[in-house]
C-alpha positions in Angstrom: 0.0 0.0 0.0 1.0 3.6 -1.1 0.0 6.3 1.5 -0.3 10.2 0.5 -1.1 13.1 2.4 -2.5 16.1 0.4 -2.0 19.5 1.6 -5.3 21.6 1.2 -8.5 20.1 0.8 -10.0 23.3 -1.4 -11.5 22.8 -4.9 -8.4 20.3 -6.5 -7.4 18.6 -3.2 -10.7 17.4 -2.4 -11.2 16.4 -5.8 -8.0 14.1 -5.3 -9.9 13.0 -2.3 -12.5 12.2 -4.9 -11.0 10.6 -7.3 -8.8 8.2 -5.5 -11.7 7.0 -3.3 -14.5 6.7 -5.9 -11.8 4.7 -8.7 -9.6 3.3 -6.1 -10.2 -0.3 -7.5 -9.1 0.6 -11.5 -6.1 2.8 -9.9 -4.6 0.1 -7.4 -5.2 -2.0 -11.1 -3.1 0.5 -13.1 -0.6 1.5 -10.2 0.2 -2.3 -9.3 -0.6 -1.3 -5.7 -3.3 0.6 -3.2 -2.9 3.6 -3.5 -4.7 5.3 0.0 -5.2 8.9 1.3 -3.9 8.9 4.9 -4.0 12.7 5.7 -5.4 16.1 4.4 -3.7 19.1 5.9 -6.3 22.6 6.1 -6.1 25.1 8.4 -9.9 25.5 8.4 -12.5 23.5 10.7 -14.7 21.4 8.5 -16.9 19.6 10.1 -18.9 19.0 7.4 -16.2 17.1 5.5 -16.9 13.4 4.1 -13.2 12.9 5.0 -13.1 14.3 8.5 -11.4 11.6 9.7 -8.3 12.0 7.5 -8.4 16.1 8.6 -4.9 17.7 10.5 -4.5 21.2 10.5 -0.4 20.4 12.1 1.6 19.3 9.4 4.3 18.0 11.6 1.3 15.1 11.6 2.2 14.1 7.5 5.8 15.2 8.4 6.5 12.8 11.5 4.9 9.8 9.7 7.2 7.9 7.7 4.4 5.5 6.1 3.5 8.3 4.3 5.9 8.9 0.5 3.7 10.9 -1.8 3.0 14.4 -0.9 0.2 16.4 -3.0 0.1 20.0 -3.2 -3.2 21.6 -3.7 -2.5 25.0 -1.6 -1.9 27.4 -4.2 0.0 30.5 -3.7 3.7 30.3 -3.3 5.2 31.3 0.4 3.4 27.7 2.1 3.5 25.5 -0.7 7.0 26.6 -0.9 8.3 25.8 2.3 6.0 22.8 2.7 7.2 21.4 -1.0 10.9 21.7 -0.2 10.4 20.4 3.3 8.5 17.5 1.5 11.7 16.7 -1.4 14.2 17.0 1.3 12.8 14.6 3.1 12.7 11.4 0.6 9.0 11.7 -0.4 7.2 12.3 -3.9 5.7 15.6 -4.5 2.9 15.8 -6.8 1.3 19.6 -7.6 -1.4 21.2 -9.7 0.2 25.1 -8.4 1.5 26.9 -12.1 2.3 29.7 -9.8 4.9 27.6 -7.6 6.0 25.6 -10.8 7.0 28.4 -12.9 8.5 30.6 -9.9 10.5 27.7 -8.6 10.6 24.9 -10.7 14.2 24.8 -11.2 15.3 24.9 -7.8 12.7 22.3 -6.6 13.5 19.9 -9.9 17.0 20.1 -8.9 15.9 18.9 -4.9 13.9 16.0 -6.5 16.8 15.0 -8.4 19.1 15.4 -5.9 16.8 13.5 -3.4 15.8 10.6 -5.5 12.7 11.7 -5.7 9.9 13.2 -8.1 8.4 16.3 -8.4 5.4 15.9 -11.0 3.0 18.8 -12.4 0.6 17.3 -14.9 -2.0 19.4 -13.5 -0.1 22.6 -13.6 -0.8 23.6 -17.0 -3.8 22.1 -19.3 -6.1 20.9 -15.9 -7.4 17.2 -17.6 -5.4 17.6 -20.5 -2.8 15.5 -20.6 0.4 17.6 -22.0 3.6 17.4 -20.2 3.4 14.1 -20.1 3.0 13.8 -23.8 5.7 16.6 -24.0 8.2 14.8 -22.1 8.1 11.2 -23.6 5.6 10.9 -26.6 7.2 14.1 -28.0 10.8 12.9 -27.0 12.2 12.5 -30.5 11.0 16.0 -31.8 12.6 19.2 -31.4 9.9 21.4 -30.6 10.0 24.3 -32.3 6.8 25.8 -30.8 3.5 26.1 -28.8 0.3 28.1 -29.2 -2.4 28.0 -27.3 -5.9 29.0 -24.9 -4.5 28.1 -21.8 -7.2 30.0 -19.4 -10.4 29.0 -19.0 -12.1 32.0 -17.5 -11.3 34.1 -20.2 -12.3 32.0 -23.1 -15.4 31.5 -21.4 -15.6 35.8 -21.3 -14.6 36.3 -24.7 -17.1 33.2 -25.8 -19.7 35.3 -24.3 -18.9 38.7 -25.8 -19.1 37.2 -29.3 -21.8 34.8 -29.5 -23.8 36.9 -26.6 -22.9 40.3 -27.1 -22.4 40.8 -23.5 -19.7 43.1 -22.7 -16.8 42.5 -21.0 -18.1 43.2 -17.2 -21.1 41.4 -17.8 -19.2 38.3 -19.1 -17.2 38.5 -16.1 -20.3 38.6 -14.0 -21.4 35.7 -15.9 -18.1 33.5 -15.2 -18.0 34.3 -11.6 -21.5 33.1 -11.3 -20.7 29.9 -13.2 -18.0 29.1 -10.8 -15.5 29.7 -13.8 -14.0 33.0 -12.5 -12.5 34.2 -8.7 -14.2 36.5 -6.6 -10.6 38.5 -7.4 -10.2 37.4 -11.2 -7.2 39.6 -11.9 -4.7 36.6 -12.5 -6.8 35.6 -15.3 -8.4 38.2 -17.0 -4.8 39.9 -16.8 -2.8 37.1 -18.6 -1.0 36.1 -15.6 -2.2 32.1 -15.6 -1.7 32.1 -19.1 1.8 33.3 -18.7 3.1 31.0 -15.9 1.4 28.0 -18.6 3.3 29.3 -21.4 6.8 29.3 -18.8 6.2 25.9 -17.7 5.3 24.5 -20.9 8.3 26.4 -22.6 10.8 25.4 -19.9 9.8 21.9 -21.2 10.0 22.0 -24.7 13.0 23.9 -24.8 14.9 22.4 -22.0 15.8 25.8 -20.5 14.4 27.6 -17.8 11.8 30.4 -19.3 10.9 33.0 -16.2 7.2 34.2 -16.4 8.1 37.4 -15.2 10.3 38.2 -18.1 7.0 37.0 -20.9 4.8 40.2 -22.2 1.7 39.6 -21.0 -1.6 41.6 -21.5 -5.2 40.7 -20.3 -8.4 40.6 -22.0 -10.4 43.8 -19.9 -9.7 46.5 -22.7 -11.8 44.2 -25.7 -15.1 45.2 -26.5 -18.0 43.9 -28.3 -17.4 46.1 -31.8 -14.1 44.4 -31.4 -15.4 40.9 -31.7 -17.4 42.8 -34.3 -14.5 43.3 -36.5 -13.1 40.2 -36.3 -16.2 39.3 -37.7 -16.1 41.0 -40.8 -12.6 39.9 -40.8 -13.3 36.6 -40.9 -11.7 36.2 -37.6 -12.2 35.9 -33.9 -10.2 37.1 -30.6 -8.5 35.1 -28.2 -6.4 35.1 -25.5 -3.0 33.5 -27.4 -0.2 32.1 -25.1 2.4 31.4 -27.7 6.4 31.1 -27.4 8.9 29.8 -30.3 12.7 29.1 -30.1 14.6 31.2 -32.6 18.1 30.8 -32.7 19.4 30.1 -29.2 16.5 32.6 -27.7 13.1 32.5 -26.8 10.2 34.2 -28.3 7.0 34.0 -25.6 3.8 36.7 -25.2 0.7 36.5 -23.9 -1.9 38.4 -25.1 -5.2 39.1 -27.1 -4.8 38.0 -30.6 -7.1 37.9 -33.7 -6.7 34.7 -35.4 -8.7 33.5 -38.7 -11.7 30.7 -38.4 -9.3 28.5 -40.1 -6.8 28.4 -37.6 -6.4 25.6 -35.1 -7.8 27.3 -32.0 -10.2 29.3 -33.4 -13.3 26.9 -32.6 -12.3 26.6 -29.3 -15.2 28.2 -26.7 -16.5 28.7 -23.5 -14.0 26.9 -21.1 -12.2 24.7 -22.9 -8.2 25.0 -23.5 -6.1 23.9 -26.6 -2.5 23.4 -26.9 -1.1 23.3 -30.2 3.0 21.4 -30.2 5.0 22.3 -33.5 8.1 19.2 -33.5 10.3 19.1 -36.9 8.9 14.7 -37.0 5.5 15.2 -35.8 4.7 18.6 -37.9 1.9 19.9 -35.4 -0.1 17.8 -32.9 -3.2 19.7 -30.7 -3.9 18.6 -27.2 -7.6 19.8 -26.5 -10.1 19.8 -23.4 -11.1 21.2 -20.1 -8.1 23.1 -18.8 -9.8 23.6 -15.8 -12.5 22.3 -12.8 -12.9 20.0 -10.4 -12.4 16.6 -11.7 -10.4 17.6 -14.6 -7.5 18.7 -12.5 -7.7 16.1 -9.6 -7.7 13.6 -12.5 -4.1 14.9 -13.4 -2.9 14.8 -10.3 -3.9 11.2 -9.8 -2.8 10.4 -13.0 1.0 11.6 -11.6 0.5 9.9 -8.4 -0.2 6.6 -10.2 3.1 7.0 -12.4 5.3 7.9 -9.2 3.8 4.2 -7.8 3.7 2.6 -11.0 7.3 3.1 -11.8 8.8 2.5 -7.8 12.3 3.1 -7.7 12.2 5.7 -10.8 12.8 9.2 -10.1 12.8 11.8 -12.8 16.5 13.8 -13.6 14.4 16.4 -16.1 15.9 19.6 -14.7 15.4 22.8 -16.1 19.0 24.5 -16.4 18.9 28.3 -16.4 21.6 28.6 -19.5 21.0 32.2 -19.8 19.2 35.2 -17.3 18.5 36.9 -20.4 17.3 34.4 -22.9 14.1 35.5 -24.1 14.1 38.0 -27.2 12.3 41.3 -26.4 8.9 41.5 -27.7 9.3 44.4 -29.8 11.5 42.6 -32.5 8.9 40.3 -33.2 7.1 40.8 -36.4 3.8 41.0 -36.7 0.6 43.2 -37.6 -1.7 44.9 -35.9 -5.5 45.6 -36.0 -6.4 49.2 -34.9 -8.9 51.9 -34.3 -9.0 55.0 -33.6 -11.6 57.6 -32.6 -11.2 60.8 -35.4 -12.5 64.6 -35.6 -11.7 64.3 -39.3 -11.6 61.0 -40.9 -10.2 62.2 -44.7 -7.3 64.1 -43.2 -6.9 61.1 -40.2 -7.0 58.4 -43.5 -4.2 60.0 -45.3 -2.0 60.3 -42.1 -2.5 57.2 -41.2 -1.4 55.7 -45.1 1.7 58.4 -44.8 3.0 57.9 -41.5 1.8 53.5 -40.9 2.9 52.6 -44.3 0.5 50.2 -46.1 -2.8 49.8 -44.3 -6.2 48.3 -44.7 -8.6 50.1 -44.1 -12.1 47.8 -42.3 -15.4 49.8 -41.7 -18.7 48.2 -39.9 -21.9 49.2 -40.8 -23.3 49.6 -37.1 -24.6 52.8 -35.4 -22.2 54.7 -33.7 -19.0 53.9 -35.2 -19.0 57.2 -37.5 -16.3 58.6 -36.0 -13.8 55.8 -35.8 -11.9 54.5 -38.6 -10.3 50.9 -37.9 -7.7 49.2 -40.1 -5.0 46.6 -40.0 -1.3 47.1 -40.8 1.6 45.4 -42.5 3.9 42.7 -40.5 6.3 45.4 -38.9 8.9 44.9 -35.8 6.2 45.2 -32.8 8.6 47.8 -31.1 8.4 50.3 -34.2 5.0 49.9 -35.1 3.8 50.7 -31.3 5.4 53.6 -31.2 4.0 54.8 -34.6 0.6 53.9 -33.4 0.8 55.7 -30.1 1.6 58.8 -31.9 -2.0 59.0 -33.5 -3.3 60.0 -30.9 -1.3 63.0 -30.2 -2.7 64.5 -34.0 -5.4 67.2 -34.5 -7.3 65.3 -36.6 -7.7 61.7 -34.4 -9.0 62.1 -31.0 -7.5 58.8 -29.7 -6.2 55.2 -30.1 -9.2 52.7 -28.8 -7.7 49.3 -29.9 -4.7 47.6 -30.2 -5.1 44.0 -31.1 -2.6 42.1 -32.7 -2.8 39.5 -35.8 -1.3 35.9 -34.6 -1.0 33.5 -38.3 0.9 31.1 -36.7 
């Protein structure tokens, strides 16, 4: 028998909880042993817990018992999951985690501790929720050299942007929506802000590339400044708007943004709604293979985490040596020297002489207009593949002119 401990019984860990009771028959079949939960470490008082019985809120409880060798980590945060993770490696036992935010803050360090320890530190559940993807990354994708990743990797906001074009519901509404639905915090800034998105794109970067990417060095820009005549464009574009996480390896650097991006209804991820994620894997053997499902919830994630649990017991005596080596501080390539074009509009006082600064000082332009009340005094228009750096600048200066009253969207145009 295998005995684990997990540390927070919230939405994830009781879904562990879940999970190994209700299938612990097909596990223990998979695993080649029992696999049993023997503690669940929370501060709060739950009386009304189906697993009272297994409750501690002192950790020195999981700590002290040495029956216990797979730890799971469903805090969330960093400072307690921290301390508790390391304390956990150092001590000989298996740590299994769904927290993207400790993962892509600390993963070398704590890779490193595994390996050093004997031990392993697994994340399926960091990144995609149910989908399986770092998995597949790690071994199925072994042969490949990946050259890149695109993908929705945020649930909420997919869900929010789903509901602005299909809806017409405007962004606060569509937040209002979410957080009713369950798919969106009472605080929902590390969503709608990019920030989940980015620690994905880290982790799944760090991966591919086998080089530590840091998250805080990624571009990343939320979804709260879209609007409805935005989706409304895209429309007429033959398009739609999402929120793209998306890094490629160029040269011996790293390209990686997160951010909203117009893509065309033919692309890959363009069909992908409400709160479902997709991952799309560019190798030089397998061309491009898409991982697709819930990236988020209840089940979904606990499944993940099981799914580790049962690999650590499944393959006793294994311990992973996949550490992320930081070759380089500075190894991503600044986001302005990508190329790429922009869709844009701007609020005018005089569209004719607006139009022709716009042609003189942006270069070649298409112009887009939308027959819909209102919009009179806006021209919108897309522009040539430029470095972003240049471009930006060029487009920030419209709005300083007599005869445009301001810049009101920035959206860029992803083709890859």
């Amino acid at each position: 028998m295998v005995n684990v401990a997990v540390l927070g019984c919230g939405v994830v860990g009781s879904g562990v909880v879940e999970v190994i009771k209700k299938n612990s028959f097909s596990i223990s079949q998979r695993a080649g042993m029992e696999i049993k939960v023997k503690w669940i470490l929370d501060i709060r008082d739950l009386p009304d817990s189906p697993y009272a019985d297994l409750l501690t809120k002192n950790s020195e409880d999981i700590f002290n018992d040495d029956t216990v060798s797979i730890i799971v980590e469903t805090i969330g945060g960093v400072r307690a999951a921290y301390e508790f993770t390391k304390k956990a490696l150092q001590s000989g036992r298996h740590v299994v985690t769904s927290n993207k935010e400790l993962v892509a803050k600390h993963g070398p360090e704590l890779l490193k501790m595994a390996s050093d320890n004997k031990v392993n530190y697994l994340f399926e559940a960091s990144v995609g929720g149910g989908i399986p993807i770092i998995r597949p990354l790690n071994q199925c994708l072994a042969a490949n050299e990946i050259h890149g990743i695109t993908g929705i990797l945020n649930g909420t906001t997919n869900y929010i942007l789903t509901q602005m074009k299909k809806e017409g519901k405007d962004f606060a509404d569509a937040l209002k929506e979410a957080q009713k639905n369950g798919y969106a915090e009472a605080d929902p800034t590390a969503d709608i802000e990019g920030h989940d998105a980015c620690r994905k794109i880290a982790i799944l970067s760090s991966i591919a590339y086998n080089e530590y990417v840091n998250c805080e060095n990624i571009y990343t820009e939320g979804i709260s400044k879209l609007t409805v005549t935005d989706m409304l464009y895209a429309e007429k574009m033959n398009s739609t708007i999402k929120l793209i996480g998306i890094s490629k390896r160029v040269g011996n650097k790293v390209y990686a943004r997160v951010s909203p991006a117009m893509i065309r209804k033919d692309h890959p991820l363009a069909n992908v709604e409400d709160v479902f994620n997709a991952i799309v894997v560019k190798g030089d053997a397998i061309g491009e293979a898409m991982f697709y499902g819930r990236g988020a919830g209840k089940l979904p994630t606990a499944s993940a985490v099981v799914a580790d649990i049962i690999d650590i017991v499944k393959h006793t005596g294994m311990y992973g040596n996949n550490i992320w080596e930081r070759k380089s501080y500075d190894n991503l390539i600044n986001s302005g020297e990508n190329d790429i074009g922009f869709f844009v509009r701007v609020k005018v006082r005089n569209s004719e002489e607006a139009k022709k600064f716009i042609s003189r000082s942006l270069g070649q332009v298409e112009f887009i207009s939308l027959n819909k009340p209102g919009l009179q005094d806006e021209l919108a228009f897309v522009t040539a593949k430029e470095k972003e750096g240049p471009m930006l600048e060029k487009i920030k200066v419209l709005g300083t002119i007599a005869s445009i009253k301001e810049v009101v969207s920035i959206i860029r145009i992803e083709e890859e």
